[in-house]
C-alpha angles and dihedrals in degrees: 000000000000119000110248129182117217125226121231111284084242097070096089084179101059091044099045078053102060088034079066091051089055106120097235140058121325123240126199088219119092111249116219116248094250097049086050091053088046087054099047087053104051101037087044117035094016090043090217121149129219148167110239105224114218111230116251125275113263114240120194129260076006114064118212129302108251117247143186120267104224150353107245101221107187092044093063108289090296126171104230124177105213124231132198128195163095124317102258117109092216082065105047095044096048086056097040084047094045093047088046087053108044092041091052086051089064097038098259128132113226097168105137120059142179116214103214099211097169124200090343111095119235110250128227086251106045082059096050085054091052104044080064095052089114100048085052102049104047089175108048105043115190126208094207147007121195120175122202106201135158082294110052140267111335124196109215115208114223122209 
């Protein structure tokens, strides 16, 4: 891995820079930082592959319809929304919970997602947590839950 500074979250051209170095498709919408970061990650040290998904046009006095972040190639083609946070698990399922919702309200599935942990690594109980996010949730129901930490991509496995 090759030791990279970062520039400050503010410098939209250096970011949208490295976005465009991304191996993979190119958007015309700006990633986060921290999304960029995600991506360079998982398609370089974790040698995955996606398709980038472009975010929804705006359309005026309605917002724009949710939709997924990327196709996760190398998982079987599947449509995954992206999550960053912190490692509590009241965190990441509030915002797993909040993106089910609003994209069911608008007719759209968000049912796989990757936890971006960064550099943390992802506890024993914190997986265990996780792994109950559907018994706890009888109303938003989730297919899959992958975690990427300090140590790598991480399946969790949902009861």
């Amino acid at each position: 891995m090759t030791c990279q500074i970062d520039p400050p979250d503010t410098d939209r051209a250096a970011w949208r820079i490295r976005q465009d170095n991304l191996p993979t498709n190119r958007i015309p919408d700006n990633l986060e930082p921290h999304e960029v970061r995600f991506y360079e990650r998982f398609l370089g040290e974790l040698g995955q592959r996606v398709v980038l998904i472009p975010r929804n046009p705006f359309i005026p006095s309605v917002g724009r319809t949710p939709s997924n972040d990327f196709i996760w190639l190398t998982n079987g083609s599947i449509y995954c929304e992206l999550k960053a946070n912190n490692p509590r698990y009241a965190t990441i399922s509030e915002a797993i919970r909040r993106a089910v919702l609003k994209a069911d309200i608008q007719g759209v599935i968000k049912n796989n997602f990757v936890i971006d942990l960064g550099q943390t690594k992802l506890t024993a109980k914190l997986q265990n947590q996780l792994a109950t996010f559907n018994q706890k949730n009888q109303r938003v129901q989730i297919r899959s839950l992958w975690v990427v930490d300090s140590e790598g991509l991480q399946k969790i496995c949902l009861k």
